[in-house]
C-alpha positions as CSV (number, residue, x, y, z in Angstrom):
1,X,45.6,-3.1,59.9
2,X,42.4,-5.1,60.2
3,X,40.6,-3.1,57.2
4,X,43.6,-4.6,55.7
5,X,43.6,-8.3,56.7
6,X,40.0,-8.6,55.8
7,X,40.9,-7.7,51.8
8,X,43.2,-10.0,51.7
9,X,41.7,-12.9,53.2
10,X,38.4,-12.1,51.0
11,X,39.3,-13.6,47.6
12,X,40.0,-16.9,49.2
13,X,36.0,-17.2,50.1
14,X,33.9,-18.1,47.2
15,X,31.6,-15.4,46.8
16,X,30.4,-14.0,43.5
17,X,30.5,-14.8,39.8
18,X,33.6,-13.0,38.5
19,X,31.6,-11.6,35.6
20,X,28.9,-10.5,38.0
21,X,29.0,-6.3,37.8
22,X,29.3,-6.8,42.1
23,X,32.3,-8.5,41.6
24,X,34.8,-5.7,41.8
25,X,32.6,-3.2,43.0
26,X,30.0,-3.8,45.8
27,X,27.2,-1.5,46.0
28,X,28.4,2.0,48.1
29,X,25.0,2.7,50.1
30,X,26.2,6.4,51.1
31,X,27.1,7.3,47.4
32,X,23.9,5.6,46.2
33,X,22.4,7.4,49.1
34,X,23.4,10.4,48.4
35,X,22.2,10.0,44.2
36,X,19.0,8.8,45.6
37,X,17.0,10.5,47.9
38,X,14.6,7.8,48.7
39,X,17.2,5.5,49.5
40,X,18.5,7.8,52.3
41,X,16.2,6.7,54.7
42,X,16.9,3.5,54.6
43,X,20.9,3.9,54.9
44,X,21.9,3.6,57.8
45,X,25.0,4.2,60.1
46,X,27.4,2.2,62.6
47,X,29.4,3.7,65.4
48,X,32.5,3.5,63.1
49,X,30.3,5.5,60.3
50,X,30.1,2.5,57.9
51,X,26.8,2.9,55.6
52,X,24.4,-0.6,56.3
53,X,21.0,-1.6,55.2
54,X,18.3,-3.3,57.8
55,X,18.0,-6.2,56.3
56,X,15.2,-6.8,58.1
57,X,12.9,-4.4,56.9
58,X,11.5,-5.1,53.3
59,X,10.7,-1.7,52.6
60,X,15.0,-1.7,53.0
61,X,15.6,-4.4,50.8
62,X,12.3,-3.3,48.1
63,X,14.2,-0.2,47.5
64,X,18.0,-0.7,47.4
65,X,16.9,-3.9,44.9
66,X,15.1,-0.7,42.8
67,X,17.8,1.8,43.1
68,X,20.4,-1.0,41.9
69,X,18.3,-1.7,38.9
70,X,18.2,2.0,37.7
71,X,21.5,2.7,38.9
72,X,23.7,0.0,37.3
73,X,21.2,-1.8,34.8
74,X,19.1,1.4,33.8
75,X,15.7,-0.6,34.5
76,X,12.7,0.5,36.1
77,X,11.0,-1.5,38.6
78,X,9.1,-2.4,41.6
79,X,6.5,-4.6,43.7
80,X,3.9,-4.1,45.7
81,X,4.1,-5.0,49.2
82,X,4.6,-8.9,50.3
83,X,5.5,-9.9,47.1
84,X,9.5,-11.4,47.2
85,X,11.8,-8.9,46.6
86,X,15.0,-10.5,45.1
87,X,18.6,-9.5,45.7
88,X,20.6,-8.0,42.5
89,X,24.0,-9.6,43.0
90,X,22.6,-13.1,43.7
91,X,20.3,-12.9,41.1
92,X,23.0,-11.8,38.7
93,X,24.7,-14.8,39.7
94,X,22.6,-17.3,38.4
95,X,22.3,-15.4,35.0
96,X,26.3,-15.2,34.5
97,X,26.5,-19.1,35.6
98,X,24.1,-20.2,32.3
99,X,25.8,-17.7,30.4
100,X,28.8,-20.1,31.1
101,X,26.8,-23.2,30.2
102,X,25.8,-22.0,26.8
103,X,29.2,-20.7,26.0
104,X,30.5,-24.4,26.9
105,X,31.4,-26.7,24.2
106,X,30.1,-29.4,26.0
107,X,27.1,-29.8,24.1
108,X,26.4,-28.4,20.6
109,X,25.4,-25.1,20.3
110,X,21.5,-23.8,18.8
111,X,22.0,-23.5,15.0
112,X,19.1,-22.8,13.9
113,X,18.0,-19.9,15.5
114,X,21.8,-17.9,14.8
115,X,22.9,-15.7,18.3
116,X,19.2,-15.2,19.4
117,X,18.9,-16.9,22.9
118,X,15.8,-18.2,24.4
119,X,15.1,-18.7,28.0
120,X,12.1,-19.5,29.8
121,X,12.1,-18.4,33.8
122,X,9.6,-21.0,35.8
123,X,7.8,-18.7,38.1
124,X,8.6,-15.2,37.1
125,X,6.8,-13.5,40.2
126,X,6.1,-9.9,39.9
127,X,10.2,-8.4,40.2
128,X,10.7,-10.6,37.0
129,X,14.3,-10.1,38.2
130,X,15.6,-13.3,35.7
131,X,13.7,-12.2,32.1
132,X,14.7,-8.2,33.3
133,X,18.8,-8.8,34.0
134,X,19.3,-11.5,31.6
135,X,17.3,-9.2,28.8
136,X,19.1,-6.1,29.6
137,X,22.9,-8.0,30.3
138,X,22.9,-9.9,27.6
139,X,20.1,-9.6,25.0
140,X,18.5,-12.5,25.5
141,X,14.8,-13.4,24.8
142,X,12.3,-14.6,27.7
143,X,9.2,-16.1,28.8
144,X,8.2,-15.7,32.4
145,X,5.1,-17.6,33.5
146,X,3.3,-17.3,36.7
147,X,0.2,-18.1,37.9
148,X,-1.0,-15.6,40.2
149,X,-3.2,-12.7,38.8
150,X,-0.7,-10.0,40.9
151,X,2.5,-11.6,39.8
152,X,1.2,-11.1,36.3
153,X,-0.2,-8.2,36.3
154,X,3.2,-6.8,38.3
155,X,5.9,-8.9,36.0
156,X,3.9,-7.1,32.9
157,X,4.4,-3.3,34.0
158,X,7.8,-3.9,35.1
159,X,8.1,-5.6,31.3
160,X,6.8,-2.8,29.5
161,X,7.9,0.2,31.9
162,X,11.4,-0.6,30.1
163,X,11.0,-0.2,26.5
164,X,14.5,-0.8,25.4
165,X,13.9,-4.5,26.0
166,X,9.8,-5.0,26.4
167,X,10.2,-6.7,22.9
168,X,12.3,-9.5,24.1
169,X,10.6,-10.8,27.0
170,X,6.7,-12.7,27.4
171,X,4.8,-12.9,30.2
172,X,2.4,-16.1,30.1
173,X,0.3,-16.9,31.9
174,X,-0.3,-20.6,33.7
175,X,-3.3,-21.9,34.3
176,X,-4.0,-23.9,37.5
177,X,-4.2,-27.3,36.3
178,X,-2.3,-30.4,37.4
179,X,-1.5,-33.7,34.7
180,X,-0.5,-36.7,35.4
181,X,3.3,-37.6,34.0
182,X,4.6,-40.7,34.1
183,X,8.6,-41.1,33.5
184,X,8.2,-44.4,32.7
185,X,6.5,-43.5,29.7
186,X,9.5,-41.9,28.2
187,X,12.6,-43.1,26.5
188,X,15.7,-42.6,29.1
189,X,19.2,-42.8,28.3
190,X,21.5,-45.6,29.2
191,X,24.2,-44.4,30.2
192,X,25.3,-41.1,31.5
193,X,28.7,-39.0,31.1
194,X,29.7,-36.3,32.4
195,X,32.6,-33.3,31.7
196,X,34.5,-33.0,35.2
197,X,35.8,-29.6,35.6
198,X,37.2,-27.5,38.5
199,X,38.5,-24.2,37.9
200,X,40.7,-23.1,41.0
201,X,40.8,-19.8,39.7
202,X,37.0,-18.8,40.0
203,X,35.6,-17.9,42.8
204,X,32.3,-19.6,42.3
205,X,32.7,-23.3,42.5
206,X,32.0,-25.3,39.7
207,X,31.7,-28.8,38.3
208,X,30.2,-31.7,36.9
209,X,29.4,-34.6,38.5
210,X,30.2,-38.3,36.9
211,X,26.7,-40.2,37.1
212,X,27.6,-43.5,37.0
213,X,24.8,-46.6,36.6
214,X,23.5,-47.5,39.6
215,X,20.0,-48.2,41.1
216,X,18.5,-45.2,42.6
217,X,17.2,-45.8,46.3
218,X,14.6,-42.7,46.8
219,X,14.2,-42.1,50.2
220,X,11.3,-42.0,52.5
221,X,10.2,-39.0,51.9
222,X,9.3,-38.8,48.6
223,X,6.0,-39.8,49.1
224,X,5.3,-36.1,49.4
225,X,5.0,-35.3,45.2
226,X,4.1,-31.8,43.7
227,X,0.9,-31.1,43.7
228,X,0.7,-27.5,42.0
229,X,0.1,-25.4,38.6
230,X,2.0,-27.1,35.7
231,X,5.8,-25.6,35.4
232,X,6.9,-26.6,32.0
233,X,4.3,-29.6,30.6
234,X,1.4,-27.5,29.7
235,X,3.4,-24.0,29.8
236,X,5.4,-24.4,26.3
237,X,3.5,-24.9,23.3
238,X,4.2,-27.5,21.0
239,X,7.5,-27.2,18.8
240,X,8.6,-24.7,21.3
241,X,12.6,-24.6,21.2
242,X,14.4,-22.8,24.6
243,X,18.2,-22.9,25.2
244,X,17.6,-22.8,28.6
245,X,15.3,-22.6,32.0
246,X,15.6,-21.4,35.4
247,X,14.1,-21.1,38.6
248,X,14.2,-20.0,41.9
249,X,12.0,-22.9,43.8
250,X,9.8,-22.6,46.5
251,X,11.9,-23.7,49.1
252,X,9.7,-24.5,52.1
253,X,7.2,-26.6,52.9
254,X,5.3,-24.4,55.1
255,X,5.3,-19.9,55.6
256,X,6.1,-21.3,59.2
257,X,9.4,-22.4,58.0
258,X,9.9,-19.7,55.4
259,X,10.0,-17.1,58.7
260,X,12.3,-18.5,60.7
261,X,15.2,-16.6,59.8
262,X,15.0,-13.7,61.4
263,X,18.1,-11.6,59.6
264,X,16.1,-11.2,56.7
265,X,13.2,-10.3,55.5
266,X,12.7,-10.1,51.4
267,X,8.7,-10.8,51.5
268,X,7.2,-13.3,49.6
269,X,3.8,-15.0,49.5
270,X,3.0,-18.3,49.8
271,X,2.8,-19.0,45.9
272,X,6.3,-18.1,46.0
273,X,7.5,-19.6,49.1
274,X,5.7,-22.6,49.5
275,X,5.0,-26.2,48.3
276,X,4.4,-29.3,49.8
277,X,7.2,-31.6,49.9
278,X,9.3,-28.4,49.5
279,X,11.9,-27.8,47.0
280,X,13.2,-31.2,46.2
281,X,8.9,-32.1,44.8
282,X,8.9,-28.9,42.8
283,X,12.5,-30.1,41.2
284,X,11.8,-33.3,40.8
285,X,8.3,-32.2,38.9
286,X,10.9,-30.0,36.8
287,X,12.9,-33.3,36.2
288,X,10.2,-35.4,35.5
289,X,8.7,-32.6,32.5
290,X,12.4,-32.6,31.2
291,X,12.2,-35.8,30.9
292,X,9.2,-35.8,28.2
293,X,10.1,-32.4,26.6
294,X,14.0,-33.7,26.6
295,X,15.5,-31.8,23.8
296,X,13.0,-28.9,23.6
297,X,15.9,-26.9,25.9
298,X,19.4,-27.3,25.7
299,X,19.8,-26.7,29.2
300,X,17.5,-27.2,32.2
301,X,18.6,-25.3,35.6
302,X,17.5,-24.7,38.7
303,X,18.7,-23.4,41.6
304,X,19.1,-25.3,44.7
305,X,18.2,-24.0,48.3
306,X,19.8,-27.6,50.6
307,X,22.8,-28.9,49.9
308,X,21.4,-32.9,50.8
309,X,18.5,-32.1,48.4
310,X,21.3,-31.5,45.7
311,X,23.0,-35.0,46.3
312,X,19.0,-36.7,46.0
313,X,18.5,-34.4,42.8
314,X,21.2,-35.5,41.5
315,X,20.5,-39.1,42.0
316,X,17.1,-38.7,40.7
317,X,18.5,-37.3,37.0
318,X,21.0,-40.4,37.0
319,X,17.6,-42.7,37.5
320,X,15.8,-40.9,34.5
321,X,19.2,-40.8,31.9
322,X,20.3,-37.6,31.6
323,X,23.6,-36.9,29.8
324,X,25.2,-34.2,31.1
325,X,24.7,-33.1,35.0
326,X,27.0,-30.2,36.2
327,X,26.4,-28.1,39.5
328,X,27.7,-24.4,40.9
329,X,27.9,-23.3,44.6
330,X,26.9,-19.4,45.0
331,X,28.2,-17.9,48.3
332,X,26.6,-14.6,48.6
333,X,27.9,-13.3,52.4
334,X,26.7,-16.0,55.3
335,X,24.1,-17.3,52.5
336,X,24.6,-20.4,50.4
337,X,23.0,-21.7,47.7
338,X,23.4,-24.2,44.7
339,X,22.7,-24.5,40.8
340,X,21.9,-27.4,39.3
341,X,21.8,-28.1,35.6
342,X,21.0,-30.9,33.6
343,X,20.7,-31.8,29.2
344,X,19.4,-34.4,27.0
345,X,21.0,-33.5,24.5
346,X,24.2,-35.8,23.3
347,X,27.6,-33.9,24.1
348,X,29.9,-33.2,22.2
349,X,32.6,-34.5,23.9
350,X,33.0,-37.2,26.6
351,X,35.7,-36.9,29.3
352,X,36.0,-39.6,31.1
353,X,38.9,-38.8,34.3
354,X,40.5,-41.6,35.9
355,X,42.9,-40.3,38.2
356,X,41.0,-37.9,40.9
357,X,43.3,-35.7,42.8
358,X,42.8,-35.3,46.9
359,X,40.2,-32.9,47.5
360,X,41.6,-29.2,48.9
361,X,38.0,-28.6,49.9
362,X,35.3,-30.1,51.4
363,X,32.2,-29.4,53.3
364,X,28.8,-31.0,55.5
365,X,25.7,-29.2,56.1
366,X,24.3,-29.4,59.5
367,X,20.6,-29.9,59.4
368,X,17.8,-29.8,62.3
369,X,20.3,-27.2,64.4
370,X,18.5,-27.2,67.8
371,X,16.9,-23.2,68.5
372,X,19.4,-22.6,71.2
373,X,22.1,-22.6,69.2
374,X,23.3,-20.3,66.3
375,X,26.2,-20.2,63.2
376,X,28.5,-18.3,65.9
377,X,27.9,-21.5,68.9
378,X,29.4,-24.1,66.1
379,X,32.3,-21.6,65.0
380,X,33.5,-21.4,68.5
381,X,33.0,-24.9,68.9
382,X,34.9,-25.4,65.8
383,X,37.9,-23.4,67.2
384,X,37.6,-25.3,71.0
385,X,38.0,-28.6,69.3
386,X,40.8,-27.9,67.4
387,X,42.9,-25.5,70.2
388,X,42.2,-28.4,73.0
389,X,44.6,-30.5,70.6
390,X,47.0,-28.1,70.5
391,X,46.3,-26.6,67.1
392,X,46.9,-22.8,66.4
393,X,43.5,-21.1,65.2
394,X,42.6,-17.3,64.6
395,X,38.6,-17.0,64.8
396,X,37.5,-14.2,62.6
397,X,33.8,-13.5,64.1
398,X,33.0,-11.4,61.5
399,X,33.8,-13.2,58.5
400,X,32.8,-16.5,60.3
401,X,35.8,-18.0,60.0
402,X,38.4,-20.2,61.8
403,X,42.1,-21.0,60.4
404,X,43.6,-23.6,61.7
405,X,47.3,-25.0,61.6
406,X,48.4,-27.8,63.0
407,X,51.7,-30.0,63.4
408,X,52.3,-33.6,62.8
409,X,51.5,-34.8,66.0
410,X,48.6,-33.5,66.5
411,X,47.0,-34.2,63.3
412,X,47.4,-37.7,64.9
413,X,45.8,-36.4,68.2
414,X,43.1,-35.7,66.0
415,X,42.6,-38.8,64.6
416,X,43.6,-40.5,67.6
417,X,40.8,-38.6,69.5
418,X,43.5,-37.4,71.7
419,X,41.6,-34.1,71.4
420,X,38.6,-34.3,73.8
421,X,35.4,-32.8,72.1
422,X,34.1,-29.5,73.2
423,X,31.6,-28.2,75.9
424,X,29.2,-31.7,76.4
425,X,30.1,-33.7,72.6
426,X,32.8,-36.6,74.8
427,X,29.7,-38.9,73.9
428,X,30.1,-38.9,70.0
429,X,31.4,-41.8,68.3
430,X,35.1,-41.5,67.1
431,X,36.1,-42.6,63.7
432,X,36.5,-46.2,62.9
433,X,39.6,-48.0,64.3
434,X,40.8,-48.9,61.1
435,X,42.0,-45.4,60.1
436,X,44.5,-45.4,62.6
437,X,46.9,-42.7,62.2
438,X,49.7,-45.1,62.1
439,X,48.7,-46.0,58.4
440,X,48.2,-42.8,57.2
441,X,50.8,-40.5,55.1
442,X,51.0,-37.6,57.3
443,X,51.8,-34.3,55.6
444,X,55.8,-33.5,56.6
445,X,55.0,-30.2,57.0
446,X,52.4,-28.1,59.1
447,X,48.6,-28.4,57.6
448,X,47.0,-25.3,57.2
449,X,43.5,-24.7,56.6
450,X,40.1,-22.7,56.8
451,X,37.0,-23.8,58.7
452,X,33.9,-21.5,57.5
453,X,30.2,-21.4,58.2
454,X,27.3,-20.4,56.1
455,X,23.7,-20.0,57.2
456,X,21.8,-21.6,54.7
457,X,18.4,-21.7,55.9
458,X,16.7,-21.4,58.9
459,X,18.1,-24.6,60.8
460,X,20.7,-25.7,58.5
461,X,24.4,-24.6,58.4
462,X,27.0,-25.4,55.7
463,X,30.3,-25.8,57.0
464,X,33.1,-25.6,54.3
465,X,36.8,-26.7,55.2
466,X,39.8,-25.8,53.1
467,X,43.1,-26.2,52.5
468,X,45.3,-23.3,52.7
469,X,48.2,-25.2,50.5
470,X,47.5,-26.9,47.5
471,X,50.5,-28.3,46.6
472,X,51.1,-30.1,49.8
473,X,50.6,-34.0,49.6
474,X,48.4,-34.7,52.5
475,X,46.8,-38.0,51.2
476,X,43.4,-39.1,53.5
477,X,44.5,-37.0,57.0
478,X,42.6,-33.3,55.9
479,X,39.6,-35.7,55.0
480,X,39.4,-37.9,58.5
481,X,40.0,-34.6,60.4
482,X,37.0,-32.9,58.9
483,X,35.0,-36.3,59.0
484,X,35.8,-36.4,63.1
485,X,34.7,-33.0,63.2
486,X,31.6,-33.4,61.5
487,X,31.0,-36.0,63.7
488,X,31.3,-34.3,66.8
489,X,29.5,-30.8,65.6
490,X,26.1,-33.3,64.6
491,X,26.5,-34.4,68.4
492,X,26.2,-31.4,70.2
493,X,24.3,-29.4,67.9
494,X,21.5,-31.4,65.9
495,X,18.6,-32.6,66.7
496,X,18.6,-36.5,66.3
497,X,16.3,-37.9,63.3
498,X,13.3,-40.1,63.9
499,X,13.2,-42.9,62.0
500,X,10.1,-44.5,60.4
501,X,9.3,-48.3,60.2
């Protein structure tokens, strides 16, 4: 019966690209175990005789990552030791998610060079995972640049150790040199519009986000600015044409930070991991070459490690005029992360929407998560918050997930704050007076939906809400709920942020 449950309740979790070769059939460690001797060692067992893989151990990871690559994509590889080792099905992701953008008619397609696509991968690193899949899925051309001698050296055998596609993919080489751009210098746009799209069907969450005009506000921050080796201004040569670029940023701002998770451990040196200021500098140096090389690529991506960096990202393409912004949420299972894309180039088409429905999903990350506490202390808080107001919930621990139904009345317990907080949090401010429950449109019938919690990074949680039924009416009510409950959850479990005159 539970084996059961658990296949049912996994389609309504976003979790991979329905193209991606994962989707319908995850990898089977024993069979691949069993086809692969060196992978043997590294498969190992629970006490119900289910195949795992340590995680932990990047000689694990280095060689399930190969296996994979031979196995379903007939494509030699591998890395020397501390370099990062990437993950196939999250990788493959990313490439299937700008396969949809240039299939899109939201922008006109690339006549002059026919059905040849061009790509250009910011930061290859030595697994050269991007140029290798999207070569070998699709047929698509690459250049990988790097900077470091072993990432190039590394990105090159694994380039040429696959002959069937060695011809379609560049290595180049960046030398460490910074310039000086100035957006200001540039020509920006005056006005932005967007597609807005949301596919209910699709299991990775997509959309495009209307960029209204408005003043953009940086915060304090941003006096950290990238500092490194040139990613695109210096890199492609002069009447260079792409379709597209990715990248997989540097998240952190320190190897400190970069090993805090302890789950996981893919490698990676500091080239790769690091940057000061982080990913939102290195992004925002993306940005600020797009802005100059504009319609040299159709499309500029990257992906997108902190959900609050995404909403600043965001803000900062509205400042420099971009046309066309749309985003994608990848849930690969307890890890989040987010794609961001962004053109110059004049759509096609301009949809402009007016009516916005209610949104049937929505989510907060919690950032600065004090060390004591872990994904599983805010899932059972989010269950003892709801159950003290009478609520029925079913806490799946191993799916980290809560569902939640609750009546009329105490959806106004809720709101009313009727429901005490859990375990220490009765010192959190309540919502604001003036959505009393009185004024609200309750739904007539019960209200059903799904709490879930995502490690993100080390110290930040995602947590998504929900709604189990679409089609009920439940104007404003799902959206206070999940706003007290953020509320309380940043009380107990967050550190509080120190403010700078």
């Amino acid at each position: 019966m539970p084996s059961k449950k658990n296949k049912r309740k996994r389609p309504e979790r976003p979790t991979i690209h329905p193209k991606n070769k994962y989707s319908d059939n995850p990898p089977d460690f024993s069979l691949l175990a069993s086809l692969y001797p060196s992978l043997k060692p590294f498969v190992l067992y629970s006490r119900d005789a289910r195949p795992r893989i340590d995680w932990t151990d990047f000689n694990s990871t280095r060689e399930l990552t190969r296996v994979l690559l031979l196995h379903d994509h007939g494509l030699n590889w591998w890395i020397p030791d501390g370099q990062l080792c990437p993950t196939v099905p999250n990788r493959s992701n990313y490439i299937h998610w700008v396969e949809d953008l240039l299939s899109s008619d939201i922008i006109p397609k690339n006549s002059n060079n026919g059905d040849i696509v061009r790509g250009f991968d910011i930061g290859t690193g030595a697994n050269c995972i991007y140029p290798l899949l999207g070569a070998s899925l699709l047929g698509w051309n690459f250049v990988g640049s790097d900077v470091t001698d072993v990432a190039l050296e590394w990105a090159e055998k694994n380039v040429k150790g696959n002959q069937h596609i060695s011809e379609l993919i560049e290595i180049r080489k960046v030398t460490d040199c910074q310039g000086a751009i100035s957006i200001e210098d540039s020509n920006c746009g005056e006005s932005v519009n967007c597609e807005n799209k949301m596919d209910g069907n699709v299991t990775v969450v997509e959309e495009a986000e209307l960029l209204p005009s408005s003043s953009f506000d940086p915060p304090l921050d941003m006096n950290k600015k990238y500092s490194g080796p040139p990613l695109l201004l210096g890199v492609v040569k002069d009447g260079e044409k792409f379709d597209f670029c990715m990248c997989n940023p540097p998240f952190f701002e320190t190897m400190e930070e970069a090993g805090l998770n302890p789950k996981t451990s893919c490698g990676g040196t500091p080239e790769e991991m690091v940057c000061p200021g982080g990913e939102k500098a290195f992004i925002t140096r993306i940005i600020e070459d797009s802005v100059v090389l504009k319609e040299s690529f159709r499309w500029f991506t990257s992906m997108v490690g902190r959900k609050v960096n995404l909403k600043f990202l965001t803000s900062k393409l509205r400042e420099v005029g971009v046309t066309i912004v749309k985003t994608t949420e990848f849930v690969q299972g307890q890890t989040c992360r987010w794609g961001l894309a962004w053109s110059f180039v004049p759509p096609v088409r301009k949809i402009i929407s007016l009516l916005v429905p209610e949104k049937s999903s929505l989510s907060f990350t919690l950032e600065g998560l004090q060390r004591q506490f872990s994904a599983f202390h805010v899932l059972q808080s989010i269950e003892s918050f709801f159950c003290t107001g009478g609520a029925y919930c079913k806490l799946n621990a191993s799916s980290f997930v809560v569902d939640i139904t609750a009546s009329n009345d105490q959806c106004k317990a809720f709101l009313r704050d009727e429901a005490k907080p859990p375990n220490g949090a009765a010192t959190c401010n309540t919502l604001e007076a003036s959505h009393s429950s009185s004024h609200l449109h309750l739904p007539s019938n019960n209200l059903s939906f799904r709490v879930s919690v995502f490690q993100q990074i080390p110290g930040t949680l995602l947590v998504k809400a929900s709604l189990q039924h679409r089609d009920g009416p439940v104007p404003g009510v799902f959206s206070l709920i999940i706003q007290q409950l953020e509320k309380i959850l940043r009380c107990k479990f967050c550190r509080e942020k120190t403010t700078r005159n």
